[in-house]
N, C-alpha and C positions, 0 to 999 in steps of 0.2 A: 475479162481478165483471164490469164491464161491459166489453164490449171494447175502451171508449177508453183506461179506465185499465189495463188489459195491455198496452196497445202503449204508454201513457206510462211503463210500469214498465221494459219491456224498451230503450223507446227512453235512459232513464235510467242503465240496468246497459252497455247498448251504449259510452254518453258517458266514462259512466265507467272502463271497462276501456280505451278511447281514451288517455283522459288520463292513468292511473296507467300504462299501457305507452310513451308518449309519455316519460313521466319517467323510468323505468326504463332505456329505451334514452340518453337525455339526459345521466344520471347515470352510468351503466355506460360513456361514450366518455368518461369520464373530466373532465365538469363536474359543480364543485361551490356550494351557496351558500357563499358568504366572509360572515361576519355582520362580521368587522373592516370591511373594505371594504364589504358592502352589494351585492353583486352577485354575478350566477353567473359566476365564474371556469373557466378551464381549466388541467387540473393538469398540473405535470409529474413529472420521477422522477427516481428515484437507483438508478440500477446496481447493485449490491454484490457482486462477487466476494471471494472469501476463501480461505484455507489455511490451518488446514484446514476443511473445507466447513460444518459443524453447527456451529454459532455462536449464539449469542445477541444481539439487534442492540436497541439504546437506540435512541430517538429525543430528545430534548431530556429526559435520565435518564428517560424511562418506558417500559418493556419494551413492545415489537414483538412480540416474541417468539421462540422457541425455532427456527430457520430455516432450511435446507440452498442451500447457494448456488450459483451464481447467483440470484439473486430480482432483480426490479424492484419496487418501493415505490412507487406514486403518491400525491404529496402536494401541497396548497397550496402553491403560491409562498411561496416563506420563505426563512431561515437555520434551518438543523436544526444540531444537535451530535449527530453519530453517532458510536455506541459499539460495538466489536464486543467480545465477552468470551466467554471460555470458560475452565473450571476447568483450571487447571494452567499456563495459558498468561499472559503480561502481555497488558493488553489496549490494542485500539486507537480511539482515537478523534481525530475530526477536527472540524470546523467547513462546512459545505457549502452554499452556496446553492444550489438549486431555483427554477427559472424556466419561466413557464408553456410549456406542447408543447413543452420540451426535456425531453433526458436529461441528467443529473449525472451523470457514471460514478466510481465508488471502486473499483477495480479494483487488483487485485496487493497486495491486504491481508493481508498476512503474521501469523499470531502465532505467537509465540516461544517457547518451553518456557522455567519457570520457574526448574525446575534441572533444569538440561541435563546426561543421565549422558555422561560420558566415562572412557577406559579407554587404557591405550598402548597403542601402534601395536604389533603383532605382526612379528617378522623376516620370517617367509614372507607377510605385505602386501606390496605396492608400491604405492605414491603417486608420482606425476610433478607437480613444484612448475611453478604456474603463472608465466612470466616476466613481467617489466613491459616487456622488449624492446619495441618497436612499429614497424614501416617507416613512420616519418610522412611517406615522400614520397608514399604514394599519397592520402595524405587533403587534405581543402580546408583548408589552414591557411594563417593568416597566416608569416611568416617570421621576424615578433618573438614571437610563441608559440609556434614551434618552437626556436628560440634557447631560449627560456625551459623549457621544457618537457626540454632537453638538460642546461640548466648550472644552473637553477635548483629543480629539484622534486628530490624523494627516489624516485621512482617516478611511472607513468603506466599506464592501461590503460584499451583499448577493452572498453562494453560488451558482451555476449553477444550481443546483436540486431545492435550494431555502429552504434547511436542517438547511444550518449552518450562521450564521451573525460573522464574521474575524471584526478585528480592532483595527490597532496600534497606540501606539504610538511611542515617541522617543527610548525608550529600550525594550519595550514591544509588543508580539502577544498577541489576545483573541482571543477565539472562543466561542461561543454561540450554542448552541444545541437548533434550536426551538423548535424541537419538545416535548423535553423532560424539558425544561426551564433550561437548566445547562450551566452553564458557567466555562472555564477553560481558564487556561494560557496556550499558547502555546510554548513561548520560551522567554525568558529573555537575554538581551545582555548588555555589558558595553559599544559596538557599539552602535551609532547613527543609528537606521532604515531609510530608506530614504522612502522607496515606497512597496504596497505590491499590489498582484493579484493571486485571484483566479486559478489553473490549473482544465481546462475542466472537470477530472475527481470527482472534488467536494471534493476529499479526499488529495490533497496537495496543500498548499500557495506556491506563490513563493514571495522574498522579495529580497530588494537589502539594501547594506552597499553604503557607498559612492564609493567604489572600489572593490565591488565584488557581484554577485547574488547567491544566495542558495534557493534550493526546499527541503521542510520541509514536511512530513506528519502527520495528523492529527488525527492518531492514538496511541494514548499514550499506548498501550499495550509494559510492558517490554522496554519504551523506542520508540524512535521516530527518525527515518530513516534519516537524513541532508547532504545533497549533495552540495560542491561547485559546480555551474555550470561554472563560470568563472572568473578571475581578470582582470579588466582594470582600467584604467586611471580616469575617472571620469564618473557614471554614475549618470545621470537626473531624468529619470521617464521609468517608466515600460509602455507600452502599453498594446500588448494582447499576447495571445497565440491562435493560432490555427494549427491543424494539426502537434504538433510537433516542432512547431515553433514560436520562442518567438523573438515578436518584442519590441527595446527598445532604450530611446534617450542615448548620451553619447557625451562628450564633450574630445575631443582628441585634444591633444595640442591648445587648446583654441577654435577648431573650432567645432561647435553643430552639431553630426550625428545620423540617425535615421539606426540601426540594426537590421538585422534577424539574428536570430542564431537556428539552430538545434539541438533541445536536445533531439531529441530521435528517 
């Protein structure tokens, strides 16, 4: 071969390995072609923390796949419908827009065991019931929602981070955003509330009806996650949660029993 055409062959492989690394690097910082739109776009992402971690995650219903979390997802600019699932657990799904070189975070994704064992509380336990007490002179409050919060609510409580101030009453959640001064409803029912409590992660209440407890999250994005945890007979007051485990009084066939149950 002549050596014009070996230097034209190599100057050709050279051009080429150029361009297909040019794109590689292009594609890999996370642009992609959009064929809806017609141009190369830049992606963003979705955070996904969860409990517990090995999860199953949807994207608009078609499997992601099988996924240990933390993960980050880069995807087109969109609305996704994300789904976390896993066997045994109810599952969770949201609605989430993705915008281009931002993060979307889904974080504090809780799932719930579907039936949750519990068992009585044993005499040589101890459990210490959490109060709704609160000193609201140290916090930034208005002085008609301290009024209100004294003569009007059935309970109150800061959360665990010490972010949010919760407090119900008979049909009604609130939530309070200190940080930002907002205040929001959290859920409205034609149910009687009986009791309500904090879960550790700061990001869901739990609350009971006279015959049944539900964990509610406290992110109003697209709608808000509600899980029956369980139906019985007649429940009293909530205690605590710790580790998983939600302790709670209940009155079964007239006689007062104090409950742990595992939700998760």
């Amino acid at each position: 071969m002549r050596l014009f055409y070996r230097r034209l062959i190599f100057l050709f492989f050279i051009f080429t390995f150029l361009i297909s690394g040019s794109f590689l690097i292009f594609f890999g910082s996370g642009y992609q072609w959009d064929w809806g739109k017609r141009k190369i776009i830049k992606k963003g992402s979705i955070l996904i923390e969860s409990k517990p971690k090995e999860v199953l995650i949807y994207l608009n219903k078609n499997l992601y796949g099988e996924k240990t979390t933390p993960i980050l997802i880069h995807l087109l600019p969109n609305e996704y419908l994300v789904e976390i699932k896993k066997e045994g657990y109810y599952p969770w799904k949201k609605t989430l827009n993705v915008e281009s070189k931002k993060v979307t975070f889904a974080q504090n994704i809780l799932l719930f065991l579907k039936n949750p064992s519990f068992e009585t509380l044993k005499e040589t336990e101890k459990i210490f019931t959490e109060s709704t007490k609160i000193d609201l002179s140290y916090l930034n409050l208005g002085e008609d929602l301290k009024k209100k919060l004294k003569t009007e609510t059935k309970g109150f409580l800061l959360s665990p981070d010490e972010k949010n101030l919760l407090w119900w009453n008979d049909f009604e959640l609130w939530v309070l955003n200190l940080e930002e001064e907002k205040e929001k409803i959290l859920a409205r029912y034609s149910k009687k509330i009986e009791d309500a409590l904090w879960h550790p992660s700061s990001a869901h209440v739990i609350f009971t009806f006279s015959d049944s407890i539900r964990v509610i999250e406290i992110d109003n994005r697209s709608g808000k996650n509600v899980v029956e945890l369980i139906k019985i007979e007649k429940i009293d007051d909530l205690l605590m949660i710790k580790r998983g485990v939600l302790y709670f009084k209940v009155r079964i066939k007239g006689e007062e029993k104090t409950l742990k149950m595992k939700i998760q």
